[in-house]
N, C-alpha and C positions, 0 to 999 in steps of 0.2 A: 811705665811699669804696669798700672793698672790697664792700660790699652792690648799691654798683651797679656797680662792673664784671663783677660775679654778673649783674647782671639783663640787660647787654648782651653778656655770653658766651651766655648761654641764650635770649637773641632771634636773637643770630646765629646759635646753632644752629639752632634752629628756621626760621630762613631758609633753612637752608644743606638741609634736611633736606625742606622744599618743593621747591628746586630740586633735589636728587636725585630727589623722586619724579617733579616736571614731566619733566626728561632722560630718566627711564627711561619714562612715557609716550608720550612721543616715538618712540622707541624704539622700542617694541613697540606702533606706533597701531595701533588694529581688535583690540586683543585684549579677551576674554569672562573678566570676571574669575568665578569660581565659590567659596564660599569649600569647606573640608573638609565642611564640615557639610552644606552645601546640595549640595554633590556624592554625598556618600552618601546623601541622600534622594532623588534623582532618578536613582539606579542608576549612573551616572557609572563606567566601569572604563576602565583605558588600558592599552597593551602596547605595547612596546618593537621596535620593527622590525627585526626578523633575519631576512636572507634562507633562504631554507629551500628543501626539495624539495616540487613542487608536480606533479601529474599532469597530461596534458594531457587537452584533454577533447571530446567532439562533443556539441553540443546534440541531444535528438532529442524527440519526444512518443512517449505511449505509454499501455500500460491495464493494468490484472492483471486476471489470467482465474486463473479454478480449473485447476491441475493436471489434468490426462485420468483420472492413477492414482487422484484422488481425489473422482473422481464418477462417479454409477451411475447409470440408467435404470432405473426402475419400469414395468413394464409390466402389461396384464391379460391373465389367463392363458385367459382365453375372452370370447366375446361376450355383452355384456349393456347395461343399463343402469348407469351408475357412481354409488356414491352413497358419500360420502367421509365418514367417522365423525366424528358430531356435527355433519353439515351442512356443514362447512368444513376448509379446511386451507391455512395462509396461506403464504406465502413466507416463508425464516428459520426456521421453526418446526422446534424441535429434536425430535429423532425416535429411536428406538433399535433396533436388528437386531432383526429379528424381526415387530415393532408392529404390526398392522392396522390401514393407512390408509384402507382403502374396501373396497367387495366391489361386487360385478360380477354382476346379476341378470337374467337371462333369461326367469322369473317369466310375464312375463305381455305375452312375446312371440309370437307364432306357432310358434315352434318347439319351445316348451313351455322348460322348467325344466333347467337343463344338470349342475345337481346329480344332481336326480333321475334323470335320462337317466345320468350315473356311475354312480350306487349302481344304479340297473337291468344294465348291461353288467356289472360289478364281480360282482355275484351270482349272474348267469349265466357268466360267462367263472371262477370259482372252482368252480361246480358241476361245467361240463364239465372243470376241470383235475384236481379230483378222482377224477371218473368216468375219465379218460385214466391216469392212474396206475396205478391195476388193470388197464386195460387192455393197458397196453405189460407189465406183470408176466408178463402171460399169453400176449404175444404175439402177441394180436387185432391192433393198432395197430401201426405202423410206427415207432422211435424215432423220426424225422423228423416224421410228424404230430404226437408227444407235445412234441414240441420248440414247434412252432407252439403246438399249446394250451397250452403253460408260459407265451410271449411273452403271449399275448392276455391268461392271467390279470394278468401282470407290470407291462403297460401300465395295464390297467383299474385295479387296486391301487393304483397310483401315481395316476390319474387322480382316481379318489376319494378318494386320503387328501389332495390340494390342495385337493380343490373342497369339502369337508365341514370346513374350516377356518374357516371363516366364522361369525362372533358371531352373525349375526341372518338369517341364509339370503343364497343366491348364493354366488358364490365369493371368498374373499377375496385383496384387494391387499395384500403386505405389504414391506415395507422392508429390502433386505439386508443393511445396514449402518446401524449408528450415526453420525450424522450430525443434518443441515442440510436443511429443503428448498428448493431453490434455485432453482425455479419448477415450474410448475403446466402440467401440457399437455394436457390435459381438465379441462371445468368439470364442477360439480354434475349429474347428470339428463343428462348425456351418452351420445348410444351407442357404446361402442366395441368393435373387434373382437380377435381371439386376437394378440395381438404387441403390440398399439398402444402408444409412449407415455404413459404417467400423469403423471408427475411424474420430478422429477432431486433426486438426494439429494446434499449432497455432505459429506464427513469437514473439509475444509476446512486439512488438517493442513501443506500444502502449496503455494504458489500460484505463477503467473507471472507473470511483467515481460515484458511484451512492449515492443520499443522497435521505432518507425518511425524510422528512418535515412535521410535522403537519400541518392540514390544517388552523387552526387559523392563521395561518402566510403567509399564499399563497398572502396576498395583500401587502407584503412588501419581495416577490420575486427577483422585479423588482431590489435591490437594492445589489442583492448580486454580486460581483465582483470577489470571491475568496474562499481560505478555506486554512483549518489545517484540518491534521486528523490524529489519533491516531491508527494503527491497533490494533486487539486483540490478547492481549498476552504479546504486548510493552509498554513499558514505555516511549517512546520518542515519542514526537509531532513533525509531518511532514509538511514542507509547501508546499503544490501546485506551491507556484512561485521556489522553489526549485528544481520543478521536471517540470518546462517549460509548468506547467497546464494553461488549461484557460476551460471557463465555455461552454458546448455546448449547453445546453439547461435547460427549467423549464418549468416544467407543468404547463396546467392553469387549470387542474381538478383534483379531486383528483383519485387515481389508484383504478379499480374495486377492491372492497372488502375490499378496506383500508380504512382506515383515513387520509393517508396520500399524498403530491404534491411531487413528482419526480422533480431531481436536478441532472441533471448530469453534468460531467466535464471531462474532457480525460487531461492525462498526460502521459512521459514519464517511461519507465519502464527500472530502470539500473540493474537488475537480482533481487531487494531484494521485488518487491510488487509481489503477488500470487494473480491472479485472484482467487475469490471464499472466500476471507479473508473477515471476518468482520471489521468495523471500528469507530470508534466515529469520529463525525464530527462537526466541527466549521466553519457556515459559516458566511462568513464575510462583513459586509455591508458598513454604510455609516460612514465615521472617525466621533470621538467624539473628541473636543477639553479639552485639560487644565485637563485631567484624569492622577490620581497619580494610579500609581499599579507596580506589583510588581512578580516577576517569582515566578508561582508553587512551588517549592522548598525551598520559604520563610517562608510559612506558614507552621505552625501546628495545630490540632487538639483536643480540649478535650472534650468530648461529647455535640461536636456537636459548640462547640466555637470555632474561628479561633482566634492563638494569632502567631505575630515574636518576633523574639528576636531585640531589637534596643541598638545599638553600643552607650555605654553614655560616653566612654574613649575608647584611644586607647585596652585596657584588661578589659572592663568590657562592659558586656550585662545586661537587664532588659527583664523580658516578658512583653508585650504590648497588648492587647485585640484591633481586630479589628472586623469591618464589612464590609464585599465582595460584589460585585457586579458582573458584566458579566466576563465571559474569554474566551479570544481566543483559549484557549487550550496551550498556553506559560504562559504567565500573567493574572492574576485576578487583577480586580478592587479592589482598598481600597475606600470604601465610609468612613470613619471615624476613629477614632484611632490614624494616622500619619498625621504629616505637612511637607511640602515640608522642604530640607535642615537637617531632620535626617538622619541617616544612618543605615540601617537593615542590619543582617545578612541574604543573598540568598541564601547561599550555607552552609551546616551545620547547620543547623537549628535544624535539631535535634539530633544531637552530643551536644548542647547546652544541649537540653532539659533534653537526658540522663545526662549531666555532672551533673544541678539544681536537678535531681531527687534522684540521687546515689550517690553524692559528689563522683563523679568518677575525678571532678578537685577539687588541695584542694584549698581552699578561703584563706588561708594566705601569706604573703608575697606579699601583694598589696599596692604600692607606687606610689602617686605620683606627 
């Protein structure tokens, strides 16, 4: 007798213990059960919603360019033939003060050899400096002529000790700084003349952000302090205060031919930013108070609706329909949807979504 009123206490529990789960079902219908386990292997992290201080922000495009201070013009120091050491000299290629990149031959131009033409001037403009020095001794010579032959030797000297630098004849092209070369502006077998362009070196130690700004926005300029920027082709948002940036300047017009106000900013460059790289940019203005929002990677997309997933157990998610507001390019604004004190999933977001879509997790065995 008491054996079986054991058996139908423990049926009726187990009844009673279906109908709790069925009610709490109910309950929370559309929720994605995940267990602990299967959350830590598909990255799964959640955060807690506390309104916070949030920057405000203007979207704008933009590029890094090399700093001015830290790039130099290579130029040839006479007219010649250019022929560049070891046949080539690529873009990128690292270089050191001093280095001979090329030499610059006149050899076997009409005008004869511009070496030779030096050390010929040189040897004469030395003899007569000599000869003029005994002569101003004695008063033959006017100190003012001995003055001109001083210059002529002084030029010449100089003239030749350039142009006799050169490994393998002509004059040599060298590098004034340790550096980068950061393009090429004569090729191989070129002729170029006294000044011309060679190549641009750069230190690279340095670089800027330039941002285009619509001009609707140029009267609230004044208030930008900062940025985020995203190169193209990355997926990872960078911060200027990360990289020792600060703001150099902002137009008060807008750039001929554009629509758009110039924003620049210099920062450091640890080998990974490429001048000439495009960029999205976030810049960043005056703090907003008491803003709930939430990392990029929280959200999802379905044409064109933003929804997260919010944690309603420790193993169960719901999708949630929100609406966005500004982003710095980490976090977007939640204007509506969530209340401080839920918990979204940030990380995994859409490992959820596939799980809800594919039942790639199975929904049974949820306790709790």
């Amino acid at each position: 007798m008491g054996i079986a009123a054991l058996l139908c206490g423990c049926h009726a529990g187990h009844e009673h213990e279906r109908d709790d789960k069925h009610e709490h079902h109910k309950e929370h219908a559309g929720e994605i059960i995940v267990s602990e386990a299967q959350a830590k292997e598909m990255g799964i992290a959640v955060e807690e919603i506390r309104p916070a201080e949030m920057r405000s922000c203007i979207k704008a495009s933009g590029q890094l360019v090399a700093a001015s201070t830290d790039e130099q013009t290579i130029v040839a120091k006479t007219a010649g033939i250019l022929s560049f050491t070891g046949g080539s000299l690529t873009e990128g290629a690292a270089v050191r003060a001093g280095q001979v990149i090329a030499t610059v031959s006149a050899k076997d131009l009409q005008d004869g050899d511009p070496t030779e033409k030096a050390r010929a001037e040189y040897e004469a403009a030395k003899a007569e400096y000599e000869r003029a020095q005994k002569l101003v001794a004695e008063r033959i010579i006017s100190q003012k002529e001995f003055e001109a032959r001083r210059l002529r030797y002084e030029t010449a000297r100089a003239a030749a000790g350039v142009l006799q630098n050169a490994p393998t004849g002509g004059t040599a092209v060298t590098v004034p700084v340790s550096g980068f070369i950061k393009s090429r502006l004569a090729a191989q077998g070129d002729y170029v003349s006294v000044g011309q362009p060679v190549a641009v070196v750069t230190q690279s130690r340095r670089v800027q952000l330039r941002a285009d700004v619509p001009a609707h926005f140029a009267a609230r300029l004044h208030e930008i302090t900062g940025a985020n920027f995203r190169l193209a082709g990355s997926g990872e948002t960078l911060r200027l205060e990360d990289f020792c940036g600060r703001l150099l300047s902002y137009g008060r017009s807008v750039t001929d031919g554009t629509p758009y106000v110039p924003v620049t900013f210099e920062l450091d460059n640890r080998g990974s930013l490429t001048p000439g790289a495009f960029a999205e940019i976030w810049l960043l203005a005056a703090p907003r108070q008491n803003v709930i929002s939430l990392p990029a990677t929280a959200l999802t997309d379905e044409q064109g609706q933003k929804f997260v997933y919010v944690q309603t157990e420790h193993d169960a998610y719901v999708k949630r329909a929100v609406t966005t507001g500004e982003t710095d390019g980490t976090r977007i604004e939640i204007c509506s949807g969530l209340k401080p004190g839920e918990r979204v999933a940030v990380k995994g977001a859409i490992q959820i979504k596939l799980a809800a879509a594919g039942s790639a997790i199975p929904e049974h065995g949820h306790s709790h």
